[in-house]
C-alpha positions, 0 to 999 in steps of 0.5 A: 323889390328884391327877388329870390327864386327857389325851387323846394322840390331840389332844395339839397342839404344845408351843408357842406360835409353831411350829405345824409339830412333827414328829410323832416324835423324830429318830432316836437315834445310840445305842440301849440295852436295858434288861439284864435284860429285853431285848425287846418294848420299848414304852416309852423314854427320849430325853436331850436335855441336861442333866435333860430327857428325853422318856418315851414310852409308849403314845403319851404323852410326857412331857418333864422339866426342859425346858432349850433353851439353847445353848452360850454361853447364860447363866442365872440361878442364885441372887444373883450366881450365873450359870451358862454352858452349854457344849453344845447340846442334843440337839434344839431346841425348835422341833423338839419333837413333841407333848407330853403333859405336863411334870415340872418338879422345881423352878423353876430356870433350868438346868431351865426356862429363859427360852426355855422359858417364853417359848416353852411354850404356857399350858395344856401341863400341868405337874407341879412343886413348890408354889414353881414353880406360883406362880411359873408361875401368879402375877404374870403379864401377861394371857394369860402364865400357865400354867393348867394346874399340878398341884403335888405335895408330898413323897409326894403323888400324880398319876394321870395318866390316858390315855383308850384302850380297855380298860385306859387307859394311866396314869401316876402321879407321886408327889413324893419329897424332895429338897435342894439345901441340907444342913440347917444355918446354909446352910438357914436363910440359904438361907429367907431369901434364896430363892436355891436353890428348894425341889425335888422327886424324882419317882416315875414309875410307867407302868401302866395303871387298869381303865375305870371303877374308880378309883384302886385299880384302878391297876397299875404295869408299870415304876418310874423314880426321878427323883432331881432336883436333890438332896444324899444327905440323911437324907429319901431313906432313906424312899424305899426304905422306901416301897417295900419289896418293889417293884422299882425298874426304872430311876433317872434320877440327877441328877449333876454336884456343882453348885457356887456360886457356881463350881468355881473358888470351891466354898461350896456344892455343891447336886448329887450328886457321884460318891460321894453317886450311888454312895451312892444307888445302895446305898439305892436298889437299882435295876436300871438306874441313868442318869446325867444333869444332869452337863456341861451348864454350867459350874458341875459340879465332878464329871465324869462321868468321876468316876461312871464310876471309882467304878461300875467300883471299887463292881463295878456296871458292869452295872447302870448305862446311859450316854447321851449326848445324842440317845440313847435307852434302850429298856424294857419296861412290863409 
């Protein structure tokens, strides 16, 4: 297992150019509880947009897929693909407080754009797949090369370990597959053009290790499933597999139906769409599911309108959480 070591109580501005962040996140226009163990809550989740969120527990933070962009703003999605976003995020980044640590699924520009990586100080520690470290580490103008990128393969692990009192706070991060092409004529010429990057899933498990014990000593308080940027491919059966037996609090779904090179011309959809996230749902089993990733850009072919008919036709109303941008979902870590 992969190790990180941070120390919350120095964590420092998340940027290079602004050195006056706000300590805390705004207040959030809506609260939600997780459902089954309402109370004591001390750890949450706050959307910003698109697949970017802000975990907080214990005083760490954690910040997924950073994307800043404003509405009207441009990226870069593949040859000749560009996608238009089409709302402001929930916060901008300037006015992010300390971050502790990045889980980047992959290097796409909807999910790390230009002024995120223009913007993010060079040693804020990143959690990503092989491809997005070497496009983060390699090729760079002196001093424009992030220098500290964990990469983490399809079941490879981090602990990501909190100095504190007694039990030290901890997080473990485990890769876990992901797709943006179905296997096929589409995979192979997507290997020789490079255009759709190779992306992650993430396990996140907020626990806790004993002092002076290894990794083995690691308990998880609260599981969350981060699907990433993925198709309902054969590889996710062995998620649960995994993970028999053990609970699965919280999945955050990356939803949408992402076509290119647009809705209005649809080769090829590299997200889920409402029925492959209801299909999810069944393998998965989670308690809680969250839909995120879903009207961002203009390249979404499925609404979220489309997985909220298809939550209510399969009778899961109560297992599923909406959040709007500058939400939060609250929960408890054991």
């Amino acid at each position: 297992m992969k190790h990180l070591t941070i120390d919350p109580k120095h964590a420092r501005p998340p940027t290079r150019t602004h050195l006056h962040h706000p300590q805390s996140l705004p207040e959030a226009i809506t609260t939600a509880l997780h459902p089954s163990t309402p109370g004591n809550e001390n750890a949450s989740l706050f959307f910003i947009g698109t697949a970017t969120t802000i975990l907080e527990y214990a005083g760490v933070r954690l910040l997924t897929d950073p994307n800043f962009l404003h509405a009207g703003d441009h990226v870069h999605l593949g040859p000749g693909v560009t996608g238009t976003r089409v709302t402001n995020p929930a916060i901008y980044i300037e006015d992010l407080p300390a971050i502790d640590a990045v889980l980047l699924s992959h290097y796409h520009a909807d999910h790390f754009d230009e002024l995120v990586e223009n913007s993010l100080r060079r040693d804020l520690p990143i959690v990503t797949t092989e491809h997005a470290k070497d496009a983060l580490t390699s090729g760079k103008d002196a001093g424009e090369a992030f220098t500290e990128v964990t990469s983490l393969g399809f079941w490879e692990s981090c602990l990501i370990q909190c100095d504190g009192k007694g039990r030290n706070v901890a997080v473990k991060v485990t890769g876990t597959p992901g797709k943006h092409v179905p296997d096929g004529l589409m995979s192979k010429a997507n290997e020789l053009l490079g255009a759709v990057p190779p992306t992650n899933g993430w396990m996140v498990e907020l626990g806790s290790v004993e002092a002076g014990k290894g990794d083995e000593s690691f308990q998880n308080g609260y599981r969350i499933y981060i699907s990433g940027d993925t198709l309902m491919v054969d590889e996710l059966k062995e998620i649960p597999e995994r993970y028999k037996d053990q609970n699965i609090d919280l999945m955050l779904i990356h939803l949408g139906g992402t076509t290119i090179p647009s809705p209005s011309i649809p080769l090829l959809m590299v997200t889920m769409d409402a029925k492959q996230g209801i299909e999810l749902m069944e393998l998965i089993h989670p308690e809680v599911t969250i839909p995120i990733h879903y009207d961002d850009y203009d390249v979404f072919l499925s609404p979220l309108s489309d997985f909220k008919k298809a939550v209510e036709e399969a009778g899961w109303t109560d297992r599923v959480v909406y959040l709007d941008r500058k939400d939060q979902f609250k929960f408890r870590v054991k």
